[in-house]
N, CA and C atoms as an extended XYZ file, in Angstrom:
186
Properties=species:S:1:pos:R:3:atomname:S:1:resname:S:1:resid:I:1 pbc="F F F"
N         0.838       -1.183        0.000 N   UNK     1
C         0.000        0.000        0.000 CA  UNK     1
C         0.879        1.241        0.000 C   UNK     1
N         0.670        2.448       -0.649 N   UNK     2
C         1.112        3.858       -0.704 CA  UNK     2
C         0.911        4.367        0.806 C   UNK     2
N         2.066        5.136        0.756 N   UNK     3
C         1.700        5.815        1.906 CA  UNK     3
C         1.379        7.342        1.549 C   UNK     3
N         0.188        8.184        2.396 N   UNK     4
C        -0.156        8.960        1.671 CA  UNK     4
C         0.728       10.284        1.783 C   UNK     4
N         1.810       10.170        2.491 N   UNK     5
C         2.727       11.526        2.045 CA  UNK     5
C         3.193       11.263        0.824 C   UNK     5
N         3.393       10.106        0.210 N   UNK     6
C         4.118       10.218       -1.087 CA  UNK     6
C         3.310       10.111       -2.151 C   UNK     6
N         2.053       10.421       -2.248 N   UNK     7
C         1.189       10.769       -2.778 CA  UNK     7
C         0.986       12.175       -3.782 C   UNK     7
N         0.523       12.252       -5.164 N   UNK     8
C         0.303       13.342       -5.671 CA  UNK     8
C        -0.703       13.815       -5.377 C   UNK     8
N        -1.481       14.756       -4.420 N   UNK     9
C        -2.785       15.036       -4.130 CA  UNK     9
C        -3.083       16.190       -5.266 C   UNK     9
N        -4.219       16.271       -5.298 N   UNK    10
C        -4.711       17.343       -5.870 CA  UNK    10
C        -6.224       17.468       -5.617 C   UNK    10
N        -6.746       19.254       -5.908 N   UNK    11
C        -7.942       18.943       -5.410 CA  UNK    11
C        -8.435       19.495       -6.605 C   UNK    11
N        -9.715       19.872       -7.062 N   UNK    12
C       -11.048       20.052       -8.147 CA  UNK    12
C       -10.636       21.446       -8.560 C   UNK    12
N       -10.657       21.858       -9.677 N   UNK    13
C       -10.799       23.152      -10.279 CA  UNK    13
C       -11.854       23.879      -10.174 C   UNK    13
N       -12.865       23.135       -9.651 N   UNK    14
C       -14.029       23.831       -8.941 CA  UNK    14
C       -13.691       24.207       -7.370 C   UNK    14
N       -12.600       23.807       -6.787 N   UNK    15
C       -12.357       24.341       -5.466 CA  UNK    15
C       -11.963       26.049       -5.298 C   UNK    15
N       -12.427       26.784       -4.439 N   UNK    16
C       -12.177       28.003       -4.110 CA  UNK    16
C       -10.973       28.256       -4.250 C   UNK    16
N       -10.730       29.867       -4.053 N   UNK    17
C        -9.099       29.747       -3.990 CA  UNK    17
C        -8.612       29.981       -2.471 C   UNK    17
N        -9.863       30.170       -1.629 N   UNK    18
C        -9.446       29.642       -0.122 CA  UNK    18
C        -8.929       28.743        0.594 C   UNK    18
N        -9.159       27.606        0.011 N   UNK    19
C        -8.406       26.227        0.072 CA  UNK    19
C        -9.014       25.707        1.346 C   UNK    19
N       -10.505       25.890        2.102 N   UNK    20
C       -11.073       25.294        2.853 CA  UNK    20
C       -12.477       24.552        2.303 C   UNK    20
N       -13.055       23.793        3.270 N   UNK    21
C       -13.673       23.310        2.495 CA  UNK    21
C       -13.252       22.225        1.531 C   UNK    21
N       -12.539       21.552        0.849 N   UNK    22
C       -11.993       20.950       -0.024 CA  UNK    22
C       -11.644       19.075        0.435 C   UNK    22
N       -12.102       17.988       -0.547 N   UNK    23
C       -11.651       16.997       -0.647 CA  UNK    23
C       -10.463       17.300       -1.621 C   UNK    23
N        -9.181       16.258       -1.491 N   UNK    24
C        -8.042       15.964       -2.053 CA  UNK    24
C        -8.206       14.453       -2.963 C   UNK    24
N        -7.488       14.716       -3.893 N   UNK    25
C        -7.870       13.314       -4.455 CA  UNK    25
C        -6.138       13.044       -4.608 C   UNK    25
N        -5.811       11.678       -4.378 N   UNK    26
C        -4.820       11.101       -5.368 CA  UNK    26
C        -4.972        9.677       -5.558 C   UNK    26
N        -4.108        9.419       -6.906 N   UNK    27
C        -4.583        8.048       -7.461 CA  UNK    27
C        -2.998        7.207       -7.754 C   UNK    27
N        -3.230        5.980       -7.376 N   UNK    28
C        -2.226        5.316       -7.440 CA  UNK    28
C        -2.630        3.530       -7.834 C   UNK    28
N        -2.159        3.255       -8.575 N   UNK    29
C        -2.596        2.388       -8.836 CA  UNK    29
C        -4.241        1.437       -8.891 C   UNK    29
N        -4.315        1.167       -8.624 N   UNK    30
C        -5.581        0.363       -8.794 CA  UNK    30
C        -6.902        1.218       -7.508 C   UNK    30
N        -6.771        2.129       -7.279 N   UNK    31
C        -6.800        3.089       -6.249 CA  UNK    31
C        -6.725        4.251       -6.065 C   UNK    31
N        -8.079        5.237       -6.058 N   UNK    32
C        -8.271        6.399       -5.715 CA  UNK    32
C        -8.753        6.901       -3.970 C   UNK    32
N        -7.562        7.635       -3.664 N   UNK    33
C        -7.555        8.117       -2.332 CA  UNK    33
C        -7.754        9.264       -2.269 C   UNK    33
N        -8.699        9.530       -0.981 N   UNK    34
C        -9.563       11.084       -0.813 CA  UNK    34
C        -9.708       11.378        0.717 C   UNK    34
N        -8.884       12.829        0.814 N   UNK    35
C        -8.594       13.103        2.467 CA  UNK    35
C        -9.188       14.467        2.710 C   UNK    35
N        -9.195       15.083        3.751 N   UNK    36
C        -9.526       15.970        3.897 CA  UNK    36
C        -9.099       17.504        3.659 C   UNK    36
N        -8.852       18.113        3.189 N   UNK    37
C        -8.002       19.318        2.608 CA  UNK    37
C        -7.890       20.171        4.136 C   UNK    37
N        -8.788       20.166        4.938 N   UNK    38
C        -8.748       21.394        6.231 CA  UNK    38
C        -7.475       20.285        7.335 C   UNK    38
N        -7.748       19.351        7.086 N   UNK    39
C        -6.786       18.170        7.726 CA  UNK    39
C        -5.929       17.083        7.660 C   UNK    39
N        -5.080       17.040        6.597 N   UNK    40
C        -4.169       16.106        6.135 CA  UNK    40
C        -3.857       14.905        7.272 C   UNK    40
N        -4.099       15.711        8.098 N   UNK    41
C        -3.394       14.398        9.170 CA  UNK    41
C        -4.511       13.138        9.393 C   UNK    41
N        -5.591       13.617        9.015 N   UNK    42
C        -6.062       12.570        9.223 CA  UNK    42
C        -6.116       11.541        8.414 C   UNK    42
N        -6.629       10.131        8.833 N   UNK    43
C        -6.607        9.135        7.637 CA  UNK    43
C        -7.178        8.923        6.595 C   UNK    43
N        -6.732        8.909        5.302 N   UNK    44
C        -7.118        8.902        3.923 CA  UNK    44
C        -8.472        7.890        3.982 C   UNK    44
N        -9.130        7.849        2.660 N   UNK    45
C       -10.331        6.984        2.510 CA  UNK    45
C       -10.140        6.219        1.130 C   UNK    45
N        -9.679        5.537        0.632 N   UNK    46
C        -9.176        4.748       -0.653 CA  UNK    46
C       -10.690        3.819       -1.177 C   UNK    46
N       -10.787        4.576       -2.215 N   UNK    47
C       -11.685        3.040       -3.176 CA  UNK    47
C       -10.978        2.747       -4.463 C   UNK    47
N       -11.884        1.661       -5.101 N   UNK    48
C       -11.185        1.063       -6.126 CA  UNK    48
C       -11.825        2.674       -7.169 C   UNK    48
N       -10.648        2.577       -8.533 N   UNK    49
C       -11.330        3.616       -9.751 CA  UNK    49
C       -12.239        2.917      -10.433 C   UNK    49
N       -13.236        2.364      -10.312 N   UNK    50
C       -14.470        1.646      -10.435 CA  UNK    50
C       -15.846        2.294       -9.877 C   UNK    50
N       -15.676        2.357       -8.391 N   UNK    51
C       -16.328        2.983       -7.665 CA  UNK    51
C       -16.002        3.925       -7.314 C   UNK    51
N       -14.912        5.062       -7.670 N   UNK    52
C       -15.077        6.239       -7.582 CA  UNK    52
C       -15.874        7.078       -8.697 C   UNK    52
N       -15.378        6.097      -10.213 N   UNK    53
C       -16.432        6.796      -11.520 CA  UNK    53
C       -17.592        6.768      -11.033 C   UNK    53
N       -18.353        5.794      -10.660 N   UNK    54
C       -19.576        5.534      -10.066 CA  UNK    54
C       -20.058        6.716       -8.918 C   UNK    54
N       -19.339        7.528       -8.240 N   UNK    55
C       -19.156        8.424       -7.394 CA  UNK    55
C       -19.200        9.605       -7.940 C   UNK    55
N       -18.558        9.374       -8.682 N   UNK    56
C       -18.211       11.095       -9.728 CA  UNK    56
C       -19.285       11.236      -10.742 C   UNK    56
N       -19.881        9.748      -10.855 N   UNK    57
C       -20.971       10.237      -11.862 CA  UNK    57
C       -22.412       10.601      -11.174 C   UNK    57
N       -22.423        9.731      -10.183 N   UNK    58
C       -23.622       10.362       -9.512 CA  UNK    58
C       -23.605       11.618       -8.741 C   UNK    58
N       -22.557       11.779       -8.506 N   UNK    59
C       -22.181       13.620       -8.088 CA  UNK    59
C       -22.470       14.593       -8.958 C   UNK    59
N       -21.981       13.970       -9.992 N   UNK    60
C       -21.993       15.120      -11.099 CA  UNK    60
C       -23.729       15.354      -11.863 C   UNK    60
N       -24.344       13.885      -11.349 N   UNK    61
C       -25.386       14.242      -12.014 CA  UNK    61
C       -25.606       13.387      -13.211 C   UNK    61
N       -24.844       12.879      -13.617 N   UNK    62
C       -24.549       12.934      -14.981 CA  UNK    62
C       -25.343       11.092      -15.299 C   UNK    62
């Protein structure tokens, strides 16, 4: 498993430029991980990229 400091995070181009408020995403292999932007320290939440499309599509609406 990744550990998530060595992680590329990034967050949504729809995020403010306040930088609160905000999920982080990074993806690593077989695996999309999503933490909290106001709190890094806490522990990441990992699903498969299967069920995150499934996530992103019903978010989006779409």
């Amino acid at each position: 498993m990744t550990a998530t400091k060595e992680l590329a995070w990034f967050k949504s181009s729809y995020s403010g430029t306040q930088g609160d408020s905000c999920v982080e995403v990074a993806v690593a292999g077989p695996a999309v991980h999503v933490r909290d932007s106001k709190d890094v320290t806490l522990p990441a939440l990992a699903v498969g990229r299967e069920g995150w499309g499934r996530f992103v599509s019903f978010a989006s609406g779409a």
